[in-house]
C-alpha positions as CSV (number, residue, x, y, z in Angstrom):
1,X,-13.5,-4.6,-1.2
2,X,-10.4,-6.3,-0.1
3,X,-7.7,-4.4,-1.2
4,X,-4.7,-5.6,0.8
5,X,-2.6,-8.5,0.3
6,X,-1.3,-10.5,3.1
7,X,1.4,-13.2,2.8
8,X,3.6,-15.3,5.5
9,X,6.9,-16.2,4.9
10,X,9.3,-18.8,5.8
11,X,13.7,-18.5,5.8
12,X,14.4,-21.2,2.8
13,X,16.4,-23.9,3.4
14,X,19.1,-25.9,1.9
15,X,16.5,-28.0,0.2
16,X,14.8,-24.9,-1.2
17,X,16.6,-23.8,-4.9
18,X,14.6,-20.1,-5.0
19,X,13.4,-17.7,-3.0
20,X,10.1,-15.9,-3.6
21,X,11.4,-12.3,-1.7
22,X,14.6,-11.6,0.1
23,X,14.2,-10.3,3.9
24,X,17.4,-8.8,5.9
25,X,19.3,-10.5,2.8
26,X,18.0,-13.9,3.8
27,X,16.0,-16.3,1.1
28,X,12.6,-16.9,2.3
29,X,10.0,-18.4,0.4
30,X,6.0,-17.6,0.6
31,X,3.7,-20.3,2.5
32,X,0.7,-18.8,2.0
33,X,-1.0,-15.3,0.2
34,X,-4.2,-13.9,1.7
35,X,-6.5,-10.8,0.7
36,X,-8.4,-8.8,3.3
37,X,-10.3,-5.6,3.6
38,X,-8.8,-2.3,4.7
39,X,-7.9,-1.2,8.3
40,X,-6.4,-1.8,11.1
41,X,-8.0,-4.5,12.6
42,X,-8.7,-6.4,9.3
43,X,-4.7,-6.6,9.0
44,X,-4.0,-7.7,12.5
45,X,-6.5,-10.6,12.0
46,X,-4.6,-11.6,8.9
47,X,-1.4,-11.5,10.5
48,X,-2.3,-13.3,13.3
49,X,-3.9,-15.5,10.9
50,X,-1.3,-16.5,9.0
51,X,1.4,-16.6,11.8
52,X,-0.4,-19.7,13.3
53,X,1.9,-21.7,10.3
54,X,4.3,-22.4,12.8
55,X,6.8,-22.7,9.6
56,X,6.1,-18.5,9.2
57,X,8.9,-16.2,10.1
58,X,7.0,-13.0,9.5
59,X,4.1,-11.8,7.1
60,X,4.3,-9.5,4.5
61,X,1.5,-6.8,4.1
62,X,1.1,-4.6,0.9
63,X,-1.6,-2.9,-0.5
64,X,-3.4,-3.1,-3.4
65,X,-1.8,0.3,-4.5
66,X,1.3,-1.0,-3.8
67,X,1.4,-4.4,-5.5
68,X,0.1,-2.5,-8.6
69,X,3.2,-0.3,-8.9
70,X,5.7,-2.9,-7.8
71,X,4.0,-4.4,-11.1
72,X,4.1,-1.9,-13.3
73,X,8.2,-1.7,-12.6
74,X,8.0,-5.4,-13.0
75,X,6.8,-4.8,-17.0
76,X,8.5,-2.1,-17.3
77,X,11.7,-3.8,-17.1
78,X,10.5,-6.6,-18.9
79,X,9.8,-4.4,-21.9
80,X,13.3,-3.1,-21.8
């Protein structure tokens, strides 16, 4: 089961007009979003994966757990 979310990152640029995520309070916007299995070396090989976009600044890595609860505070606050 793949159960962790990868996903590279670039610093936005004065053509951008959003951001996807904020990093060290700069605007950075996602380049691409990959899923891969659990451990160690399943994450390094997505990282390295994705930081072959020479555009990536850094990759983001969250799992499934994760994501789910940074959802849930998501509706949450939509519902309120």
């Amino acid at each position: 089961m793949k159960d962790i979310v990868l996903a590279s990152y670039r610093t936005n640029t004065e053509a951008d007009i959003e951001a996807d995520l904020i990093v060290n309070n700069e605007a950075c916007s996602f380049i691409e979003l990959i899923t891969v299995g659990s451990g160690v070396q399943a994450i390094d090989d997505g990282m390295k994966q994705l930081m072959r976009n020479p555009q990536a600044t850094g990759v983001m890595v969250l799992h499934g757990e994760s994501l789910q609860q940074l959802i849930d505070a998501y509706l949450k606050g939509a519902e309120a």
